[in-house]
N, C-alpha and C positions, 0 to 999 in steps of 0.2 A: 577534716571530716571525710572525703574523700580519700584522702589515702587510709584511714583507720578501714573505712568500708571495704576497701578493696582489697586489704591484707585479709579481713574477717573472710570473704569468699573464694580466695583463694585457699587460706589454710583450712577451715572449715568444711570449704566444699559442697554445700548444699545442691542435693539433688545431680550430685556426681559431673557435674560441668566441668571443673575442671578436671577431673580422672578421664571423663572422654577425651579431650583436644593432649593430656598428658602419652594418653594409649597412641591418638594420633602420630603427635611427634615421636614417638619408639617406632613407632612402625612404617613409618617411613623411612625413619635414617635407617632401618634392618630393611631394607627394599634396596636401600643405593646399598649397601655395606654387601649384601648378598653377591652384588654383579665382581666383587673385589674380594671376597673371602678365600681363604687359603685354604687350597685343600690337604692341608698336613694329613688330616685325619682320614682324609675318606678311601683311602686304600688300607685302613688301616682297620674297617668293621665293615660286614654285609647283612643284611636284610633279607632274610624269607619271609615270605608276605603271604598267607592263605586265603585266597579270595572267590569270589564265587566261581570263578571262571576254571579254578581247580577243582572246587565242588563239582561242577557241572560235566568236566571231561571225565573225572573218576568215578563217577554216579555214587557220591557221598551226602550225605545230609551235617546241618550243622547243631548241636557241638558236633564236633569229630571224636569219634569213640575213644577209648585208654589207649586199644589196641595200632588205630591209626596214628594218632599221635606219638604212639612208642615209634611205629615206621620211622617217621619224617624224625624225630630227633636220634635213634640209630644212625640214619641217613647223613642227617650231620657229622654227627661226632667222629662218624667213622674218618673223615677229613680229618682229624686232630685238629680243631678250633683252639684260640687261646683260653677262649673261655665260651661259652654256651648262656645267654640267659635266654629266656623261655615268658615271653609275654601275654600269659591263660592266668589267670582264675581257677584253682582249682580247690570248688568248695563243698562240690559233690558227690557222693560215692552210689555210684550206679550200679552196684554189682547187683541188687535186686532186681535192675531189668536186664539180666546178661550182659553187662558193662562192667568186667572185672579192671581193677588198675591194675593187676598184678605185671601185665606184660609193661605196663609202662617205671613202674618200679623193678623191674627185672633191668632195664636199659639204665636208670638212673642208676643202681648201684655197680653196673657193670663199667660203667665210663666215667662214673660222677670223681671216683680215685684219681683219674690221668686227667679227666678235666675238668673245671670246676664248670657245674650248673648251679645256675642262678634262679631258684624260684619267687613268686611274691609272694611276700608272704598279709596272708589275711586272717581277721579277728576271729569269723566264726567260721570254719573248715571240718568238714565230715570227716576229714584226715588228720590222724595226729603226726608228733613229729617222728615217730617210727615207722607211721606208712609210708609215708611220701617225699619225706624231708631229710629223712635220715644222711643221704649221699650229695646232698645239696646245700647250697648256702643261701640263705632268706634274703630278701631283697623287699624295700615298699617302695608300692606305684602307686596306695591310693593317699592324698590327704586333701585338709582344707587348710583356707588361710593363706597361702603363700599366692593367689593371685594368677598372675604369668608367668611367675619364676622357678625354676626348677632345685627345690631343696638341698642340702648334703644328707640329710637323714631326719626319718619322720619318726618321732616315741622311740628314741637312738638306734633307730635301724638303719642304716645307710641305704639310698635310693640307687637304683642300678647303677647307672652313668657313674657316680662318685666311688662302688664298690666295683664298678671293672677298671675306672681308670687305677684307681689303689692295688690291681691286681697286674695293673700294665708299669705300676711303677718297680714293683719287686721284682721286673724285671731287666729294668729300663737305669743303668745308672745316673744319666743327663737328668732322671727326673724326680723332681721333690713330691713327696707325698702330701696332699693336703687332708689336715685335721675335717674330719667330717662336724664333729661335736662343737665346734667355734666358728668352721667357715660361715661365709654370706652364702644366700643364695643365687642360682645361676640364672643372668638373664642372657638366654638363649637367642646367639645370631645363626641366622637359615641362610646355607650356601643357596647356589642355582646351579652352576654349572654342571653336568651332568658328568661322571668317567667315561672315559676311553673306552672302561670295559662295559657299560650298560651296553653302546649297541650292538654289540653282542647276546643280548640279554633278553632284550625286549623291543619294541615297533615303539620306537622315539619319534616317529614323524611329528605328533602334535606337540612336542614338548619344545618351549622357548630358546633358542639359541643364545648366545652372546656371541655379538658380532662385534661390536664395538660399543666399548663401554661406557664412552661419553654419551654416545647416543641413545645406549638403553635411559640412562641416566636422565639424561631430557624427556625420554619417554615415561619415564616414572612420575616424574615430577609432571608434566601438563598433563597424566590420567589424576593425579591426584587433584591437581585446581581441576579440571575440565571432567570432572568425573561423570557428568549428565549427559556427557558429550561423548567424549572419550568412553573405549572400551574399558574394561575394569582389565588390570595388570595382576595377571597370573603366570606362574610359573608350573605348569599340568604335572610335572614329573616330578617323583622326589629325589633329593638331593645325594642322599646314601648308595649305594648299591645296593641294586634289589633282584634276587633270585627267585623264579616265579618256583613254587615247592615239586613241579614236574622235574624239573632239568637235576633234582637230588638221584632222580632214580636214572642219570646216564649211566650204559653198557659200552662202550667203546672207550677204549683206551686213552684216545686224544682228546675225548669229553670230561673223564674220569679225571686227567691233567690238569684240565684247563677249569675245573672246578675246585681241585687242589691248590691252584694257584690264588682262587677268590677264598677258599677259605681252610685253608692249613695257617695256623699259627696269626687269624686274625680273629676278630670278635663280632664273635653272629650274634642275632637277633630274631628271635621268629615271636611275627604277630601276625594280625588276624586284621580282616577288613570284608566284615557279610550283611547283606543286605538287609537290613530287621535287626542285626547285632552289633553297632556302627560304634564301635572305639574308634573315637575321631577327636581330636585337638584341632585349634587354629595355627598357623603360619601364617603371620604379615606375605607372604611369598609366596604361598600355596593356597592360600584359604584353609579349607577343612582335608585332613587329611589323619591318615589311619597315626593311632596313640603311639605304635611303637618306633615310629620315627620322631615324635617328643623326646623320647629316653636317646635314639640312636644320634640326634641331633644333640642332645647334652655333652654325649661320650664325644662326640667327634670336636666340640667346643674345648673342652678338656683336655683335649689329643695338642691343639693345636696351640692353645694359647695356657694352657698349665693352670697355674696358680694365679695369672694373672686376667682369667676369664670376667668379661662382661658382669656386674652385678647391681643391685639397684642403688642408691645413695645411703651413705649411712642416717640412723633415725638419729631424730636429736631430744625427740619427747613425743611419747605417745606414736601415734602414724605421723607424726613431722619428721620430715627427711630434709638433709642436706639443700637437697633439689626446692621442696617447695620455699626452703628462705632466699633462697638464690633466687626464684621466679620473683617474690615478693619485692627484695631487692630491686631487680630489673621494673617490673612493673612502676615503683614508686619513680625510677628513673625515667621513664617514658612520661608519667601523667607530671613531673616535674619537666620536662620537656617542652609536653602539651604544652603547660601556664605559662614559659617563657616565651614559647610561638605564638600563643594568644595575648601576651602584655606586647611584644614587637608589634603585631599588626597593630594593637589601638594608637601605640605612640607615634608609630608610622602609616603611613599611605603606601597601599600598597602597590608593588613596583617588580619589575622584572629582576633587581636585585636581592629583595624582599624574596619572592619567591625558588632565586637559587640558595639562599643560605639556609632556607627550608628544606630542600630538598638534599642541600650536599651532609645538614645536621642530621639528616634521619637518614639518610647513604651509611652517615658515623653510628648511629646506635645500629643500624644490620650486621654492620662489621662488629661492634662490639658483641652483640648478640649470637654469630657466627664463632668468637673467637669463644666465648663461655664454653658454646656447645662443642666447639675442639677439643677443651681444656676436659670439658664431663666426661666425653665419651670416648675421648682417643688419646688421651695420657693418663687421668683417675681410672677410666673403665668402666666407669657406670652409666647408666639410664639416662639421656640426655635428658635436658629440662624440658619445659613446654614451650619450645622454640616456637611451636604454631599458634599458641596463640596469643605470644610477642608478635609474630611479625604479622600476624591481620591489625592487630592496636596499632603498630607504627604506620603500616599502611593505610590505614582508614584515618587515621588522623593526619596523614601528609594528604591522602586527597582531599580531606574536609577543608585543609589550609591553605591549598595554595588554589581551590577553586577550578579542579582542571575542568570541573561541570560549565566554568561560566560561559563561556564562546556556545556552548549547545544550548544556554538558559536565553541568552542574547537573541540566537538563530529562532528561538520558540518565539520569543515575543517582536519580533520583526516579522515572522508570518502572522501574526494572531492582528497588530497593528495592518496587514495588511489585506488581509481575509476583512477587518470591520468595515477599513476605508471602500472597498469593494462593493461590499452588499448594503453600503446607509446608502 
């Protein structure tokens, strides 16, 4: 009866319990996995970022008119990027309030030939595909349904990250192209470590170092139990390279270069991050942080690990995934556990050896629990199980059994005995 109950609440789910402590376990192992992430990818795309702090030096207002926007993307391309995608919205045609797009379509069809631009493409647009779209290739950034995980293609359009990597493959022989229309979808692992070239770039003083990764490692782990306690584990900086949209207009020659270097023949990204207008995503690593580092962190997933990226468990019926029969599995294992630790104590008196075969038995299911979550997420590649909350069940039932409370239960009622004898 008990175990029927506890398959029905896990696989069920009511009132999302287990999706929380699921979300947990992802987000932690993407916290350690972060301080060890390769950076195949991250010299390989950059990140222009429009934020207020350029609004505020150029005395701009936001949106950003046609005409500035054509600026900052001439400004780009003029670098010969591999490709160009462009993370805006563009569903409104402003030319009744002297907002012509003309100059910004002027620049898309001028460079869109030598490089390819990547626009999103949306439902209801003031633009058709001859105004705007014409020199461009369509890209979708909005959908629903997929959760945390990053699509191959939404209503068979391919999603950025999966239509640049396809674009990095034509020219990449080592690299296999993946099927957008059959792939899984990408569950996104967040670097930390920062480039060589950011500080150069930008005032990195508050952004997290890695000094030693055993040690961040312990640090992640006791802010995660100690969280009341402990500071909350952030990583302030993001992971990509990021170009603040001033440094596009360098004049000197050695500037001119050394902007060449970040972006000739790599793949930029220009999004947006404004106060009142806050395209923002989560990061297990960053918290909240602007959307186009979602797409740039996909690409750079993709860069690194191919065809064999991160993805969630395969479904086996309905939203039943690999994952939740494995938990249920595990779970029946443990409360079978439970019943043999609670039949030993009644036939036994309990004893100091009683208590190690307790403790060495639930030592063995962490390790077996440990090895699953090896096998899920570092040889399959998918979404670990809900490793968190296996190992509060093991632990909460090894301290209920072996009584570590009793010696403090003892120590209470020898003062209590002794405070009576005192005051009768």
């Amino acid at each position: 009866m008990r175990a029927a109950a506890l398959v029905f609440l896990i696989l069920l789910d009511p009132f999302r319990i287990t999706t929380a402590t699921d979300n947990a376990s992802a987000d932690i192992l993407n916290r350690v996995n972060a301080l060890y992430y390769s950076a195949t990818g991250q010299n390989e795309l950059a990140v222009v970022l429009i934020n207020d702090d350029y609004l505020t030096n150029n005395n701009l207002t936001w949106p950003l008119s046609y005409s500035q926007q054509s600026v900052l993307i001439r400004q780009i391309l003029r670098y010969q990027p591999k490709g160009l995608f462009v993370d805006l919205l563009y569903t409104h045609d402003r030319s009744a309030t002297g907002d012509s797009p003309q100059p910004l379509i002027n620049v898309l069809e001028r460079y869109g030939g030598r490089t390819p631009i990547y626009l999103p493409k949306v439902k209801n647009s003031a633009f058709s595909q001859d105004d705007l779209f014409a020199e461009t290739r369509p890209v979708m950034v909005q959908w629903d349904g997929h959760e945390q995980y990053y699509p191959p293609q939404v209503d068979g359009v391919s999603t950025p990250a999966f239509e640049l990597y396809a674009q990095y493959c034509q020219d990449t022989a080592s690299c296999s192209a993946i099927p957008t229309s059959t792939a899984p979808p990408l569950a996104i692992q967040w670097g930390m470590d920062l480039s060589d070239a950011q500080d150069s770039l930008t005032d990195n003083n508050n952004c997290m170092r890695t000094n030693n990764a055993l040690v961040m490692t312990s640090k992640i782990l006791l802010s995660e139990v100690f969280w009341k306690l402990v500071p909350e584990w952030r990583q302030r900086c993001a992971y990509s390279i990021t170009l603040p949209p001033d440094y596009l207009s360098a004049t000197s020659s050695e500037e001119k270069a050394y902007l060449s270097s970040l972006l000739k023949d790599k793949f930029v990204m220009l999004g947006a991050l404004i106060q009142g207008a806050r395209d923002e995503v989560y990061s297990p690593v960053h918290g909240k942080i602007a959307g186009v580092y979602f797409h740039a962190m996909a690409l750079d997933n993709l860069l690194t690990y191919g065809d064999a990226y991160f993805r969630p468990a395969p479904g086996i019926w309905n939203n039943i995934d690999l994952a939740d029969v494995t938990d249920c599995v595990l779970f029946l294992i443990v409360l079978m556990w439970r019943e043999k630790v609670s039949q030993h104590q009644t036939s036994r008196p309990e004893d100091k050896v009683s208590r190690r075969r307790i403790v060495f038995s639930a030592l063995g299911l962490i390790l077996i629990l440990l090895a699953v979550v090896f096998v899920f997420s570092y040889w399959l590649n998918f979404q670990p199980i809900n490793w968190v909350a296996h190992l509060i069940l093991i632990l909460s039932i090894l301290t209920v059994k072996i009584r570590l409370f009793t010696p403090l239960k003892k120590a209470i009622s020898h003062l209590k005995g002794y405070t009576k004898e005192k005051f009768v």
